[in-house]
PDB file of the backbone (N, CA, C, O) and the ligand in Angstrom, with CONECT records:
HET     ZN  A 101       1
ATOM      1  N   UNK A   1      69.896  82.729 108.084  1.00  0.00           N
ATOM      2  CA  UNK A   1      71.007  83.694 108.005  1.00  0.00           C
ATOM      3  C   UNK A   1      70.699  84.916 108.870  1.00  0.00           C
ATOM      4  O   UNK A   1      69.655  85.567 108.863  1.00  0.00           O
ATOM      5  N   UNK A   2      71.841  85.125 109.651  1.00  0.00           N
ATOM      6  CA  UNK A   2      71.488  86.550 110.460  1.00  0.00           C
ATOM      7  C   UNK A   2      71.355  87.672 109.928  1.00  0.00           C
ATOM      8  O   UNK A   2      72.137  87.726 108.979  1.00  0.00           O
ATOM      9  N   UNK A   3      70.674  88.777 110.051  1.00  0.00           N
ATOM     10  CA  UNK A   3      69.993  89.920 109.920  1.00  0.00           C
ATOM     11  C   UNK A   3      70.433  90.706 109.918  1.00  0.00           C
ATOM     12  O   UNK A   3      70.133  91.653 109.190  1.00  0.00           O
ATOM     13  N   UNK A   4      71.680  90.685 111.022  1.00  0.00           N
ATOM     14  CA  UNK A   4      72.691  91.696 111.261  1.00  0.00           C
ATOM     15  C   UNK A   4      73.748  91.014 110.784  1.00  0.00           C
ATOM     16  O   UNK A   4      74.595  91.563 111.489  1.00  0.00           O
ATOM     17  N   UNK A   5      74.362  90.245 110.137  1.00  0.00           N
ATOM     18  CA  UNK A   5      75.615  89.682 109.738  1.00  0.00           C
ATOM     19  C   UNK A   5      76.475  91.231 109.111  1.00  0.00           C
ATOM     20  O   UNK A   5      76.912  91.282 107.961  1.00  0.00           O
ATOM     21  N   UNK A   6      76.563  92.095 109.845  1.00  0.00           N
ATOM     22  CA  UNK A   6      77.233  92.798 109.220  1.00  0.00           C
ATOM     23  C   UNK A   6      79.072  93.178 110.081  1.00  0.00           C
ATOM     24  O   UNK A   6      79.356  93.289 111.274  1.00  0.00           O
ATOM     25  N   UNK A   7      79.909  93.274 108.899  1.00  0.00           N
ATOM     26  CA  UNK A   7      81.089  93.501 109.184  1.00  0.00           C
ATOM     27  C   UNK A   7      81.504  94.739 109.493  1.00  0.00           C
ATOM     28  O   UNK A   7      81.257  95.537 108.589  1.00  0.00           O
ATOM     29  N   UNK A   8      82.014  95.178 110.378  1.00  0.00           N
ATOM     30  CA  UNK A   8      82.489  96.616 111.069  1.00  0.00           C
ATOM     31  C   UNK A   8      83.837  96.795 109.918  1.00  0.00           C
ATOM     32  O   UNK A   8      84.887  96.159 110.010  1.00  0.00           O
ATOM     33  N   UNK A   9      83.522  97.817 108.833  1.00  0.00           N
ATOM     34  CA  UNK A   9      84.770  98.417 107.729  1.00  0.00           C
ATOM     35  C   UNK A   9      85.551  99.237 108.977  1.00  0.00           C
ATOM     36  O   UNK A   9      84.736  99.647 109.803  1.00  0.00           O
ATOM     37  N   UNK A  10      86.580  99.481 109.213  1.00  0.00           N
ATOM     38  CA  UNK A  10      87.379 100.523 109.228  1.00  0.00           C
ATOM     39  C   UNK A  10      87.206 101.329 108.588  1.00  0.00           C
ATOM     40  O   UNK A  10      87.071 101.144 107.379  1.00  0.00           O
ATOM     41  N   UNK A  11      87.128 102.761 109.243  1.00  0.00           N
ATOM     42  CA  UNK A  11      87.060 103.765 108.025  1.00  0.00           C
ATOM     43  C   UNK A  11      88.313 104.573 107.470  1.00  0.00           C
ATOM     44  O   UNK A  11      89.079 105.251 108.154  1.00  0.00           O
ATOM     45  N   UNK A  12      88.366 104.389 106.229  1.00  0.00           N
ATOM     46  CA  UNK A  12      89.669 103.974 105.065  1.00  0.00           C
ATOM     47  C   UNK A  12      90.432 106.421 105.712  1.00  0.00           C
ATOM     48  O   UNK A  12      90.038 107.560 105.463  1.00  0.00           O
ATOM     49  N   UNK A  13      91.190 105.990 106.252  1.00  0.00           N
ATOM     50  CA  UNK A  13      91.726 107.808 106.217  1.00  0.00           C
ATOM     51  C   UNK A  13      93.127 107.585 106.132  1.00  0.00           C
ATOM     52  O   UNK A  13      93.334 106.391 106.350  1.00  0.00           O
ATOM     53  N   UNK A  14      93.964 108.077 105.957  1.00  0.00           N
ATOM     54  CA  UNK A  14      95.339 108.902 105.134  1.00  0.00           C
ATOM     55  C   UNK A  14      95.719 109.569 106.009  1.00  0.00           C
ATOM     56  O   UNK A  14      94.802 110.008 106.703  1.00  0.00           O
ATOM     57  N   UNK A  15      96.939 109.925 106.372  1.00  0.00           N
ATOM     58  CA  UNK A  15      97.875 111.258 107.155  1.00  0.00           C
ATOM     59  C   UNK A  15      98.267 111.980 105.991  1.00  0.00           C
ATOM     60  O   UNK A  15      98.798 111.484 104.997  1.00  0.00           O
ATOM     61  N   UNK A  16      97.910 113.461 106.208  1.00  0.00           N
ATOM     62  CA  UNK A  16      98.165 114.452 105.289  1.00  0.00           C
ATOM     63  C   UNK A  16      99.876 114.643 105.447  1.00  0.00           C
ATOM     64  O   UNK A  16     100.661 114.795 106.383  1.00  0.00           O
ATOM     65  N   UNK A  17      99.988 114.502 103.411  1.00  0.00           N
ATOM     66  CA  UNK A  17     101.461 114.921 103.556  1.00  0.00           C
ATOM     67  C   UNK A  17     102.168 116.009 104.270  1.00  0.00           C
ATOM     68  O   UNK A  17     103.340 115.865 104.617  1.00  0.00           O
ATOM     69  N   UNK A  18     101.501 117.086 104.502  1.00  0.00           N
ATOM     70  CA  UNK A  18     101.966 118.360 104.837  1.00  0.00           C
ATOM     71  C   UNK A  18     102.184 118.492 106.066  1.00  0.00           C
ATOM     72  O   UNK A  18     103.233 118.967 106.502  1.00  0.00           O
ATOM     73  N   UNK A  19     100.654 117.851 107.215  1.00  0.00           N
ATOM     74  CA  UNK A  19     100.990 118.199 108.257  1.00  0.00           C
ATOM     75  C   UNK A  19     101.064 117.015 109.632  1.00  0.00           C
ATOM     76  O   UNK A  19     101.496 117.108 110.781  1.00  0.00           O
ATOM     77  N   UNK A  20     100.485 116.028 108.934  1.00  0.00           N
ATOM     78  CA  UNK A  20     100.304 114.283 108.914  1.00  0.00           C
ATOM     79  C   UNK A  20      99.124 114.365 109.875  1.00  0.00           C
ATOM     80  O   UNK A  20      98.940 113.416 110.637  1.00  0.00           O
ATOM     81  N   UNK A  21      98.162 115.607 109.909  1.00  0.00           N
ATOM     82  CA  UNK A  21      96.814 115.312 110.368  1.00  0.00           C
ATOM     83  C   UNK A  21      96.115 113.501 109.461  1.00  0.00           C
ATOM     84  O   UNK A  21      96.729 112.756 108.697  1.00  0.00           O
ATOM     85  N   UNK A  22      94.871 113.397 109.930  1.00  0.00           N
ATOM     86  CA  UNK A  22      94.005 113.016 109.508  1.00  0.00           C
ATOM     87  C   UNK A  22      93.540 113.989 108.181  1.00  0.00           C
ATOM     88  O   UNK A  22      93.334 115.174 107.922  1.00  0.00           O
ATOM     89  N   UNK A  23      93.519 112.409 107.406  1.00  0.00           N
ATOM     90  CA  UNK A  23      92.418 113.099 106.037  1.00  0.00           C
ATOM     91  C   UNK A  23      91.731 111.740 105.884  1.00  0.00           C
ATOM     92  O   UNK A  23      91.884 110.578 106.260  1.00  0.00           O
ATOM     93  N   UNK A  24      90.817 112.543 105.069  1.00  0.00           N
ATOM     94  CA  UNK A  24      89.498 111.654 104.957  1.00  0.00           C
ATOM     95  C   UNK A  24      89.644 111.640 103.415  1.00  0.00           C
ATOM     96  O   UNK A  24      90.584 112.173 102.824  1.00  0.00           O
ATOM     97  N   UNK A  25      88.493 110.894 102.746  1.00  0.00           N
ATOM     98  CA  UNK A  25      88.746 110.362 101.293  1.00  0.00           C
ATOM     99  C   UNK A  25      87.432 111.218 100.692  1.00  0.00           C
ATOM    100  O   UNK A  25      86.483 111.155 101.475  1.00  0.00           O
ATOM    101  N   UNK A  26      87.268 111.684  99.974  1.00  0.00           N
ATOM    102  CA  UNK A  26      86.410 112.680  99.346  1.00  0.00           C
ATOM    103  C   UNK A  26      85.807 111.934  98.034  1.00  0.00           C
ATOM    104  O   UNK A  26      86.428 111.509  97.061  1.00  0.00           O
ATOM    105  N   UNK A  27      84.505 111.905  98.279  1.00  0.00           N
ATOM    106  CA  UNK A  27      83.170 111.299  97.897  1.00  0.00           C
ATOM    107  C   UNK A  27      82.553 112.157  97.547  1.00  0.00           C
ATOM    108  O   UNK A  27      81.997 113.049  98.187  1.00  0.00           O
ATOM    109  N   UNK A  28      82.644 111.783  95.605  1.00  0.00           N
ATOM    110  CA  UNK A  28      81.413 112.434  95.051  1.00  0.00           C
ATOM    111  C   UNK A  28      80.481 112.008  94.638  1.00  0.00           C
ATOM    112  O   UNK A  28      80.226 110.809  94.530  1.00  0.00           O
ATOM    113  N   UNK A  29      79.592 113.198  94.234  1.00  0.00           N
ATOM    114  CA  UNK A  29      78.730 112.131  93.044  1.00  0.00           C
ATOM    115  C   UNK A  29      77.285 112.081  94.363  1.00  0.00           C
ATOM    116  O   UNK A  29      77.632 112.084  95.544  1.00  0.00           O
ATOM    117  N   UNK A  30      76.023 112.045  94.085  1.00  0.00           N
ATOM    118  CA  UNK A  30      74.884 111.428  94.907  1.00  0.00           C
ATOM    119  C   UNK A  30      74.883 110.609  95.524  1.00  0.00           C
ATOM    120  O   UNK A  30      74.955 109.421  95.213  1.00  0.00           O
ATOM    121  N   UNK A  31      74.787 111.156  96.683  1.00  0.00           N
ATOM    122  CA  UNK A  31      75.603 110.053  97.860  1.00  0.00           C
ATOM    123  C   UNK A  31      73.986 109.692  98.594  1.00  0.00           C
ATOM    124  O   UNK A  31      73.371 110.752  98.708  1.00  0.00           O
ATOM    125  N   UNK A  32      73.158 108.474  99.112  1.00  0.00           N
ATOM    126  CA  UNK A  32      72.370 108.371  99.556  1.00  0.00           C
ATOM    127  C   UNK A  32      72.701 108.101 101.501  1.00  0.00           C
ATOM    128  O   UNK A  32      73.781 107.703 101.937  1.00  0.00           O
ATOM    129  N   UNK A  33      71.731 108.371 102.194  1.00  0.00           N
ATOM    130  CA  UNK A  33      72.020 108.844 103.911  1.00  0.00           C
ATOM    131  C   UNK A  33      72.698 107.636 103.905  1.00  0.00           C
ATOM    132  O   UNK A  33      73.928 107.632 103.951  1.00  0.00           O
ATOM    133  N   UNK A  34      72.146 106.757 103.860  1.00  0.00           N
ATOM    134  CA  UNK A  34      72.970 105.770 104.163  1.00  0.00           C
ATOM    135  C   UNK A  34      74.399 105.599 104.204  1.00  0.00           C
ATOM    136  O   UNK A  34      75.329 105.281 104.944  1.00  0.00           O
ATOM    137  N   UNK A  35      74.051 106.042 102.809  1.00  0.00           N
ATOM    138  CA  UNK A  35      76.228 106.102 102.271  1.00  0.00           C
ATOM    139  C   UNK A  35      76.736 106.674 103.854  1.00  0.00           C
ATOM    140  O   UNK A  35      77.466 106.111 104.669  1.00  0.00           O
ATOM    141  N   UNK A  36      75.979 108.140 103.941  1.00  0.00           N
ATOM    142  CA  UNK A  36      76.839 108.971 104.898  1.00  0.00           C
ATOM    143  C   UNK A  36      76.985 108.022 106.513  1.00  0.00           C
ATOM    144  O   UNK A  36      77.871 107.906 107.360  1.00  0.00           O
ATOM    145  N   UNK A  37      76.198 107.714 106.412  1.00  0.00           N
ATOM    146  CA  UNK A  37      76.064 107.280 107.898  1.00  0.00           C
ATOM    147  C   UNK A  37      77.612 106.354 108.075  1.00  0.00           C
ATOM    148  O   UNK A  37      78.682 106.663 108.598  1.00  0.00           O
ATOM    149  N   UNK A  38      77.177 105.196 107.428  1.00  0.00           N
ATOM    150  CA  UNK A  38      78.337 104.219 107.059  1.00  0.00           C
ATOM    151  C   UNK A  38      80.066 104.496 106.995  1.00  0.00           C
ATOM    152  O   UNK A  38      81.055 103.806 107.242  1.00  0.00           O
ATOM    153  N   UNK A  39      79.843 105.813 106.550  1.00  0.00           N
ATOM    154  CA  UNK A  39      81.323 106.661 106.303  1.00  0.00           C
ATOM    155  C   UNK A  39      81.138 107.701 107.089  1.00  0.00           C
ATOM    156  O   UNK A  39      80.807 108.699 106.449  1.00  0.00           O
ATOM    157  N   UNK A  40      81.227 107.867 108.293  1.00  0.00           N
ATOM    158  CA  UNK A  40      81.352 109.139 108.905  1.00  0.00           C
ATOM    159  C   UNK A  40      82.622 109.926 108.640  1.00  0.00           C
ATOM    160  O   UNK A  40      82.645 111.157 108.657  1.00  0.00           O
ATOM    161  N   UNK A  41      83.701 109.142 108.388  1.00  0.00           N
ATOM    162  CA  UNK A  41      85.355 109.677 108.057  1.00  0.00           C
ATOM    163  C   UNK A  41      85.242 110.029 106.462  1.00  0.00           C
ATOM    164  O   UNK A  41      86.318 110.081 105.867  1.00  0.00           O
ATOM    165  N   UNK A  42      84.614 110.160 106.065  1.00  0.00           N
ATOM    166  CA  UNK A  42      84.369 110.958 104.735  1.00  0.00           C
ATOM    167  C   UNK A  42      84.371 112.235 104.450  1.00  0.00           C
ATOM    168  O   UNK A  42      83.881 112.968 105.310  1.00  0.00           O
ATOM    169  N   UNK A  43      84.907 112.868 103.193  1.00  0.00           N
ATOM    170  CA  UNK A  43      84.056 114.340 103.111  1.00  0.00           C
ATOM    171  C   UNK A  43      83.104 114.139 101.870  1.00  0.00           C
ATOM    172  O   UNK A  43      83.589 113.581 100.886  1.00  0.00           O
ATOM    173  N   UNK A  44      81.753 114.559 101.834  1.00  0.00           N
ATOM    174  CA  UNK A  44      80.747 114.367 101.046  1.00  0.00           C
ATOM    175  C   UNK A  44      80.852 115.354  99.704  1.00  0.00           C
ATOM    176  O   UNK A  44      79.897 116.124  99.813  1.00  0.00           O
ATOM    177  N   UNK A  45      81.399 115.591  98.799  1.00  0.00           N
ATOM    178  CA  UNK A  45      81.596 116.760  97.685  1.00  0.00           C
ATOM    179  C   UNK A  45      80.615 117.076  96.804  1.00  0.00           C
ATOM    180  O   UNK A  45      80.732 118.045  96.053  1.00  0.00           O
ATOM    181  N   UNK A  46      79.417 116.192  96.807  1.00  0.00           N
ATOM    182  CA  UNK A  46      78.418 116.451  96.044  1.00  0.00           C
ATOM    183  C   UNK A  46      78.440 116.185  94.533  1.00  0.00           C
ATOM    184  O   UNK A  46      78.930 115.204  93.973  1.00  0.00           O
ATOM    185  N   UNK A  47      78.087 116.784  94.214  1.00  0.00           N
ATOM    186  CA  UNK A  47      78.191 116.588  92.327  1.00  0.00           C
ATOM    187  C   UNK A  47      79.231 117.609  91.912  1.00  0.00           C
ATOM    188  O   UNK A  47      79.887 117.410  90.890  1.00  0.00           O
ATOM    189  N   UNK A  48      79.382 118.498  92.519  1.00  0.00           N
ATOM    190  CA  UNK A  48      79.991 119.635  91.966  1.00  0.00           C
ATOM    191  C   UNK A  48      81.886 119.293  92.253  1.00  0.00           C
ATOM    192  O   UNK A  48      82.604 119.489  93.234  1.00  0.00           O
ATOM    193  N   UNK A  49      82.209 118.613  90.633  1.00  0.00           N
ATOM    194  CA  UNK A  49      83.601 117.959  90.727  1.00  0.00           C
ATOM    195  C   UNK A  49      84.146 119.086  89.968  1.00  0.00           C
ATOM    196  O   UNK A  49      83.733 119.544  88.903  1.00  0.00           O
ATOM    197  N   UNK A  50      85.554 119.619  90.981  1.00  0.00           N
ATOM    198  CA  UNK A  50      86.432 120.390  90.591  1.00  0.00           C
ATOM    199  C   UNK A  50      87.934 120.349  90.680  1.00  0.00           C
ATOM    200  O   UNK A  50      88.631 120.512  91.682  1.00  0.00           O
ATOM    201  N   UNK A  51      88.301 120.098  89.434  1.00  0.00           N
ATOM    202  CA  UNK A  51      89.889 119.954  89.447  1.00  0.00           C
ATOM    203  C   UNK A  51      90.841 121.127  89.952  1.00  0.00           C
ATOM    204  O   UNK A  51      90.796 122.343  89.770  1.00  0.00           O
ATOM    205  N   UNK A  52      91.706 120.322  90.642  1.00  0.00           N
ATOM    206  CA  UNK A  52      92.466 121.136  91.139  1.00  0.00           C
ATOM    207  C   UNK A  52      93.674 121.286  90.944  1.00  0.00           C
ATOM    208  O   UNK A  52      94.120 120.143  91.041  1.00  0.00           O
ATOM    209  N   UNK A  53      94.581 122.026  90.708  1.00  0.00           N
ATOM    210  CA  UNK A  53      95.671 122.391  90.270  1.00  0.00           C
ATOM    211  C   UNK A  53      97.145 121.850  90.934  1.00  0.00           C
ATOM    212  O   UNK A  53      97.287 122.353  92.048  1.00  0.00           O
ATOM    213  N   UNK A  54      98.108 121.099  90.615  1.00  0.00           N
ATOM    214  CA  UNK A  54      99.103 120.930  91.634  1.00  0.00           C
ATOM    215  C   UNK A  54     100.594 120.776  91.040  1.00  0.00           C
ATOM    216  O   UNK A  54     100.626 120.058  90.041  1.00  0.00           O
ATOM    217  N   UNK A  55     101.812 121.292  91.443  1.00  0.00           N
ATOM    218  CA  UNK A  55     103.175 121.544  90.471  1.00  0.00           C
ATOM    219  C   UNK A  55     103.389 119.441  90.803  1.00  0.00           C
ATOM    220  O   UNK A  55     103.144 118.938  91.900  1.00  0.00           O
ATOM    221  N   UNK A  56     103.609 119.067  90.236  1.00  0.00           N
ATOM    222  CA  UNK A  56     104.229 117.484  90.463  1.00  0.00           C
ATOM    223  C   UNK A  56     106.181 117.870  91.064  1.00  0.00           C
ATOM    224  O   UNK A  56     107.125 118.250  90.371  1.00  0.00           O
ATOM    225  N   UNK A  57     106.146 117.657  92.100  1.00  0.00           N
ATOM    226  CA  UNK A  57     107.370 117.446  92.529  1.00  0.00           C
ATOM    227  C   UNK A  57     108.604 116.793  92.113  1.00  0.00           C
ATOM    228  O   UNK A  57     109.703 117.152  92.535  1.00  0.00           O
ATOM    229  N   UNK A  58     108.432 115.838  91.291  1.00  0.00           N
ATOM    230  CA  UNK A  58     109.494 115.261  90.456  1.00  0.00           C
ATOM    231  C   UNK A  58     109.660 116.144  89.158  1.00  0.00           C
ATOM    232  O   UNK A  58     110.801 116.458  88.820  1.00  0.00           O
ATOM    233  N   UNK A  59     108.938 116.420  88.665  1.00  0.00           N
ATOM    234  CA  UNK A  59     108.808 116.830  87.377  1.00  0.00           C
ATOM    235  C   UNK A  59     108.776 119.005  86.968  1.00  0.00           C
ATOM    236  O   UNK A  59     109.216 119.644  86.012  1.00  0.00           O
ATOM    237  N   UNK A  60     108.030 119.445  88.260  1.00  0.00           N
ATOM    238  CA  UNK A  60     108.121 120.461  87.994  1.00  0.00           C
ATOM    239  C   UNK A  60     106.579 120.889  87.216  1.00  0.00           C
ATOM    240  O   UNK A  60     106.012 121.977  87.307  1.00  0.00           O
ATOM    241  N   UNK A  61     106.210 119.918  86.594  1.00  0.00           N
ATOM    242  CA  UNK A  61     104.881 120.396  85.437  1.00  0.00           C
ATOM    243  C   UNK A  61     103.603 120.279  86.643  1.00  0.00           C
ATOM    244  O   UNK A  61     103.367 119.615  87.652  1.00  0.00           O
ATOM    245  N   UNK A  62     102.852 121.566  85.695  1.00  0.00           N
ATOM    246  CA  UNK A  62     101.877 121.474  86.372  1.00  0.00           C
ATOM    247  C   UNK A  62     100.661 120.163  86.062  1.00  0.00           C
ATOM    248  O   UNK A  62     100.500 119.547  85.008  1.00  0.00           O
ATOM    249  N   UNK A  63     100.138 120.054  86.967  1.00  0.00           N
ATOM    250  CA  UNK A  63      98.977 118.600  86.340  1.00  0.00           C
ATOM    251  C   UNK A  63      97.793 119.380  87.004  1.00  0.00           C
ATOM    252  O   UNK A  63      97.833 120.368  87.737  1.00  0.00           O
ATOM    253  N   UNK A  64      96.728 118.656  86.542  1.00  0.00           N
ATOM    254  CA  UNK A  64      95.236 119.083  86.909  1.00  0.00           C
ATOM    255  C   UNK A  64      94.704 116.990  87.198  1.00  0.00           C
ATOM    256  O   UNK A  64      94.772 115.860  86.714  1.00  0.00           O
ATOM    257  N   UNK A  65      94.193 117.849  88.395  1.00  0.00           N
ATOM    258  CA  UNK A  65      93.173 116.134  88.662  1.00  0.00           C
ATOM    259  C   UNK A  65      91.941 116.326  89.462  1.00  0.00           C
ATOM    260  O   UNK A  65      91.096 117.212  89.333  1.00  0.00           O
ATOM    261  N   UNK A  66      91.979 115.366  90.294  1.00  0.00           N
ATOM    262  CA  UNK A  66      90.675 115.680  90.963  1.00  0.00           C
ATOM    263  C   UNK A  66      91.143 115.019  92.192  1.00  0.00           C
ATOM    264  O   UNK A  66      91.627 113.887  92.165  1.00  0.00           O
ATOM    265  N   UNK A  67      90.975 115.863  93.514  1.00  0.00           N
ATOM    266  CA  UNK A  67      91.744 115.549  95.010  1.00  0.00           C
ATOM    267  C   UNK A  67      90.738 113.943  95.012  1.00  0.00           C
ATOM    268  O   UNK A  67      89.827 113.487  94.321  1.00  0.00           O
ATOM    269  N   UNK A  68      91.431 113.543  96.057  1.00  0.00           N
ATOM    270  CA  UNK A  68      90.750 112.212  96.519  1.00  0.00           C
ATOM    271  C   UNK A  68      90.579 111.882  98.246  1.00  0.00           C
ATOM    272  O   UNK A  68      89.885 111.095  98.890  1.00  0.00           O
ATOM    273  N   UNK A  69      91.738 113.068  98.646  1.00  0.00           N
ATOM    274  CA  UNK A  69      91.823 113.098  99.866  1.00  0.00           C
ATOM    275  C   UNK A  69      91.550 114.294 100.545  1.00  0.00           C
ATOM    276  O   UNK A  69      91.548 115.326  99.875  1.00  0.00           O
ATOM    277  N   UNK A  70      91.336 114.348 101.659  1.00  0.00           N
ATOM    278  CA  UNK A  70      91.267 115.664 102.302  1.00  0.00           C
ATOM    279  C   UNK A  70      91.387 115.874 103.772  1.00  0.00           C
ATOM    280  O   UNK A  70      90.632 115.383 104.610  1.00  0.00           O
ATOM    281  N   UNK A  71      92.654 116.837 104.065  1.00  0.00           N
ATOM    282  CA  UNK A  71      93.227 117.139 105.265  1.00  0.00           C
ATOM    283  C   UNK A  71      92.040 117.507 106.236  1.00  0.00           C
ATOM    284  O   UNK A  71      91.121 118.236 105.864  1.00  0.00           O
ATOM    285  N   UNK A  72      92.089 117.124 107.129  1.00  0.00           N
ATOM    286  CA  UNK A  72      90.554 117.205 108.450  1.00  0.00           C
ATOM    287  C   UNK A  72      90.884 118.662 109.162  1.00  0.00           C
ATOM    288  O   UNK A  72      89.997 119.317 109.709  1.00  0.00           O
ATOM    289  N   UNK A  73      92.599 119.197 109.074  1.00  0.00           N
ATOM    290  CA  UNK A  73      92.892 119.930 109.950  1.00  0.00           C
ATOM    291  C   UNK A  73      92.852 121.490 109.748  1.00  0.00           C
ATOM    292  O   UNK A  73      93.621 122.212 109.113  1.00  0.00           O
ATOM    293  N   UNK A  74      91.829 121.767 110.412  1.00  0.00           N
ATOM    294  CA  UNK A  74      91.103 123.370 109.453  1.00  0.00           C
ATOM    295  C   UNK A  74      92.361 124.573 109.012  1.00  0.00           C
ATOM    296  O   UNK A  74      92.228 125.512 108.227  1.00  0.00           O
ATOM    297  N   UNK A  75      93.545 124.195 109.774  1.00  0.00           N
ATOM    298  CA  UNK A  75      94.539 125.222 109.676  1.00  0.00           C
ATOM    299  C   UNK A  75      95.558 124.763 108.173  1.00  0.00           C
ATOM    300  O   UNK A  75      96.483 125.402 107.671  1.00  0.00           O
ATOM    301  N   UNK A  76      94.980 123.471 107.758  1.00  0.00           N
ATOM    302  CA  UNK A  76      96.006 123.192 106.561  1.00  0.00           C
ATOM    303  C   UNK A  76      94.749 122.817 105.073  1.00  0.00           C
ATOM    304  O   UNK A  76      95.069 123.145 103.930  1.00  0.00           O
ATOM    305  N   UNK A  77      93.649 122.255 105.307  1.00  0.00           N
ATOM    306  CA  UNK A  77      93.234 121.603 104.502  1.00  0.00           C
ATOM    307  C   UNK A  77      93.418 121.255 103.377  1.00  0.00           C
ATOM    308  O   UNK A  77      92.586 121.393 102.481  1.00  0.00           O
ATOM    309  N   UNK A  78      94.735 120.656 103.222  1.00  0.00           N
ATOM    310  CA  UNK A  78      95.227 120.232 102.273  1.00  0.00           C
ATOM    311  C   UNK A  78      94.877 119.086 101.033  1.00  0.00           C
ATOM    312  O   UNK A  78      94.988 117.914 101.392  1.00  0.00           O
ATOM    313  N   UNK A  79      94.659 119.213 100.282  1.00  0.00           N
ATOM    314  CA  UNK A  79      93.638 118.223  99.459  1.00  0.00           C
ATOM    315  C   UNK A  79      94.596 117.782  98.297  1.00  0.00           C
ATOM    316  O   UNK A  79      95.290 118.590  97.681  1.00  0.00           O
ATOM    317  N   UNK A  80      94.576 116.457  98.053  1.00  0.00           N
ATOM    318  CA  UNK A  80      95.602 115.981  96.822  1.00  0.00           C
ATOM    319  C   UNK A  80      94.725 114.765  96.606  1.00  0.00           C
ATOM    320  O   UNK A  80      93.574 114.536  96.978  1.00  0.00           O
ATOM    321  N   UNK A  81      95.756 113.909  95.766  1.00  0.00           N
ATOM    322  CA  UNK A  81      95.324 112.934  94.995  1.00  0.00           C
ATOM    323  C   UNK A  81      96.845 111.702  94.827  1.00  0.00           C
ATOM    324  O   UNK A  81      96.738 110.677  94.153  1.00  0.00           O
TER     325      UNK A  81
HETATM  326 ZN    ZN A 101      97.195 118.781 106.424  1.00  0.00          ZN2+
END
């Protein structure tokens, strides 16, 4: 069996609703180099998970979650879920 049998992933990114930049998918939690290398289109968040606040558009109510995505484009960085 080959050594290198490895498959080239696409790396998984999103167009931001707001400004339809590039976003990347936001990774928490102890991430080992490897992880990073593998995912360069990532943002790395560490351990430190913080919910973020957002009005739901259908509904009007506010919700709390945790983003999953994140706008690349420094003038919007828009982060949702
Ligand atoms: Zn954006």
């Amino acid at each position: 069996m080959a050594k290198d049998g490895t498959t080239k992933k696409a790396p998984a990114t999103r167009k931001c609703p707001v400004c339809g930049n590039e976003s990347w998918r936001i990774v928490y939690g102890m991430v080992m180099r490897e992880t990073v290398e593998q995912y360069p289109k990532a943002e790395f968040a560490g351990c430190v998970v913080m919910d973020e606040q957002r009005i739901y558009p259908a509904t009007g109510h506010v919700e709390w979650g945790l983003p999953k995505w994140a706008c690349q484009n420094s003038e919007c960085r828009h982060r949702w879920w």
